[in-house]
C-alpha positions as CSV (number, residue, x, y, z in Angstrom):
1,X,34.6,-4.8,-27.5
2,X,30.8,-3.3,-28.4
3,X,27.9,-5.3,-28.2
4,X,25.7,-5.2,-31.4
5,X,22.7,-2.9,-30.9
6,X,20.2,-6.0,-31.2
7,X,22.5,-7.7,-28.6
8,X,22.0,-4.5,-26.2
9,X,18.2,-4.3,-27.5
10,X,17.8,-7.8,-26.3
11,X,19.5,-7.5,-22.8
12,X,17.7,-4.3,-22.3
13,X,14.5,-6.2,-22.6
14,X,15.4,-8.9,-20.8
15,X,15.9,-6.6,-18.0
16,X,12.8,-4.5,-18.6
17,X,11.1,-8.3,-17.8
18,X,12.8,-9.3,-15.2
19,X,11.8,-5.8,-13.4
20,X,8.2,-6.2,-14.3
21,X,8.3,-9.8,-13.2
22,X,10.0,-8.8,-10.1
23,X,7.6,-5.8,-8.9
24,X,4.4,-7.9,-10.3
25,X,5.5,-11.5,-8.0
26,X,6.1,-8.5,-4.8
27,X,3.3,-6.7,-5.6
28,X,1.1,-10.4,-5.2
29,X,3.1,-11.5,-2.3
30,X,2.3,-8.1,-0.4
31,X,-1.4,-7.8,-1.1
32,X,-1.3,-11.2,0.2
33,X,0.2,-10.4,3.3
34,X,-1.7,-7.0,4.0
35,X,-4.9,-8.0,3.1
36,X,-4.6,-11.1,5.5
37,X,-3.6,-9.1,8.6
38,X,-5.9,-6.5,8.3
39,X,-8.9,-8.7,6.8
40,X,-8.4,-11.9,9.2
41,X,-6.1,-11.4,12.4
42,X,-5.8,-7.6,13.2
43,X,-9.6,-6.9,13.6
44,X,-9.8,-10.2,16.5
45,X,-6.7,-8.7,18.2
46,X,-7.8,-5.5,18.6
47,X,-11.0,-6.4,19.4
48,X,-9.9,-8.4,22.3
49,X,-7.8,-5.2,23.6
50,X,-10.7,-3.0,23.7
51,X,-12.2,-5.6,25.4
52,X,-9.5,-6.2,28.4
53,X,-9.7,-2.6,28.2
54,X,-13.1,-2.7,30.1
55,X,-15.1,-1.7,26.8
56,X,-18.5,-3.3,25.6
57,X,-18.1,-5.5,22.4
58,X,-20.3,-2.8,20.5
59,X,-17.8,-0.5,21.7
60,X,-14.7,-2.5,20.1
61,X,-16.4,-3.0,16.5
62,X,-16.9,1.0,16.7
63,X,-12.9,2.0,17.7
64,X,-12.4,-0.3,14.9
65,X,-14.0,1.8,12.8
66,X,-13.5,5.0,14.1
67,X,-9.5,3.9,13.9
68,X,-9.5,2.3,10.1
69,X,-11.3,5.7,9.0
70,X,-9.0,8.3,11.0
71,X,-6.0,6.4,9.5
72,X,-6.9,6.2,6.0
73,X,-7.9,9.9,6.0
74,X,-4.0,10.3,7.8
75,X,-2.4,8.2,4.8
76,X,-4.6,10.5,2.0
77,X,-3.6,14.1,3.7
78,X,-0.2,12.7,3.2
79,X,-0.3,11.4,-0.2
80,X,-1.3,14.7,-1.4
81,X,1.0,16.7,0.8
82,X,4.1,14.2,-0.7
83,X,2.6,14.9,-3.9
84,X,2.1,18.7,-4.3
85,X,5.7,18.3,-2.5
86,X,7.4,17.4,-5.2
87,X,6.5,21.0,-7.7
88,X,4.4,19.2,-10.6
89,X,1.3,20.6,-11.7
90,X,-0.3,17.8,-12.5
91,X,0.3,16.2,-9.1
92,X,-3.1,17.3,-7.6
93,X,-4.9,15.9,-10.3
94,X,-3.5,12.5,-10.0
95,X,-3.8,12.7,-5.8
96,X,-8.0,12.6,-6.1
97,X,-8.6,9.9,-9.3
């Protein structure tokens, strides 16, 4: 037996919520969780491996640096090469807003 079409209307917006509300509680939970690690407990850790390493404090706060800037360049090289991967035009303009 077919649904009415408001019947289907309603479900499909039902479901169009529930995916929003879905992605939007991850989304939270995950910023959450990444920006702790790599805000409060990363930096300490690596730190105190550059340290037993036999490297100056200075020197630690530095690799940090040097690491967190080498890796976000890596992730944005491979962004746009995903990007223009997939054969749209207006993929390059959306890699650099």
């Amino acid at each position: 037996m077919a649904k009415p079409e408001a019947m289907t209307t309603e479900m499909s917006d039902k479901a169009y919520r529930k995916i929003i509300n879905s992605w939007a509680m991850y989304d939270w939970a995950n910023s959450a969780c990444v920006t702790t690690i790599m805000a409060a407990m990363f930096p300490p850790f690596y730190r105190s491996l550059v340290i037993f390493a036999g490297l100056g404090e200075a020197n630690a706060t530095a690799f940090w640096a040097y690491t967190t800037s080498l890796m976000r360049g890596f992730k944005d090289l491979l962004s746009i090469r995903l990007t223009l991967g997939n054969g749209s035009r207006n993929s390059l303009c959306l890699a650099f807003r």
